[in-house]
N, C-alpha and C positions, 0 to 999 in steps of 0.2 A: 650430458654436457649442459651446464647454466646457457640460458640463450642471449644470455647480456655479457657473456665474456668475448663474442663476437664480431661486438660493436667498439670501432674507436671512442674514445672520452669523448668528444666532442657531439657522433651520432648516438652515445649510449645517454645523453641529457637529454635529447630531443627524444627518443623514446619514452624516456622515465615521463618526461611533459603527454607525450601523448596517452601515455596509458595514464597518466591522471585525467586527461580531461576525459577518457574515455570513460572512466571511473565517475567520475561527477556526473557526464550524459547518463549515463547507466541509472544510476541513483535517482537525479531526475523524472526518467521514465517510470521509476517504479515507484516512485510518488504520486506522480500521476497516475498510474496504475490502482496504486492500493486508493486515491481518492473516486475513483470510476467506479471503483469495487464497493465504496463507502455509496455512493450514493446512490448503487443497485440495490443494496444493504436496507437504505431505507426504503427506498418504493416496495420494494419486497416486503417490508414489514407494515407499511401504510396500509398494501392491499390484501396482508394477511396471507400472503402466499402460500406461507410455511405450517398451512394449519392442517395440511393433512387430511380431508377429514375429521378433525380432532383429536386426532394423534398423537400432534409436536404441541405442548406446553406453551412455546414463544420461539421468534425468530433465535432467539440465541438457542435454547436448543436443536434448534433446525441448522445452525451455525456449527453446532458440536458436531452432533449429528454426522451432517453431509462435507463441511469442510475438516473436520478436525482440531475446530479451536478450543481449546477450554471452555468451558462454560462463563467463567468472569471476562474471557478477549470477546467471547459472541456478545455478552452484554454491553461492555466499553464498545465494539465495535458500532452496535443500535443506537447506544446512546447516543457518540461522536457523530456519527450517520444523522443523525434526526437534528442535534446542536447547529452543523454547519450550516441546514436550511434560515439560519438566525445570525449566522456571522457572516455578512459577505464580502468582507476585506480578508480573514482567513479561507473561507471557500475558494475565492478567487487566486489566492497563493498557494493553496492546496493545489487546485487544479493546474496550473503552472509547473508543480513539481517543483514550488519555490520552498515546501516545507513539507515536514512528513510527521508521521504517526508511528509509534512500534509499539504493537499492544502484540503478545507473541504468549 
């Protein structure tokens, strides 16, 4: 059974309203999220973490590697990662979850 056929017109709008705003929260968070991840991203690659021993090539292959990104999202990701240290009106809206990134 649809779970919105249960609700009067009048409480089935206030639903719909809520599951958008929840919807935008959500989004938000994972903006924030992927920008926290971005900036582990760099320090990780600042202090050469992903080297293995000499193993791992560059952080983007340690990105392939151990997350599973493509190899061109591990690079886009390093590079975006190391740029924001130089934008801080984007860093700052990034961090917010006021804007996002989809490198996939």
């Amino acid at each position: 059974m649809n779970d919105l056929a249960v609700f009067p017109p009048e409480s089935r709008a206030d639903y719909d309203q809520q599951l958008g705003e929840e919807i935008t929260l959500l989004a938000g968070q994972i903006n924030a999220a992927n920008y926290r991840l971005l900036k582990l991203i760099a320090e990780f690659d600042d202090r050469k973490a992903w080297g293995g021993g000499g193993t791992v090539r560059s952080c983007a292959h340690w990105l392939n590697w151990q997350c599973g990104y493509a190899l061109g999202a591990g690079r886009e990701k390093v590079r975006v990662a190391h740029c924001l240290e130089n934008l801080p009106l984007i860093d700052a809206s990034f961090a917010a979850g006021e804007i996002s990134l989809l490198l996939r």
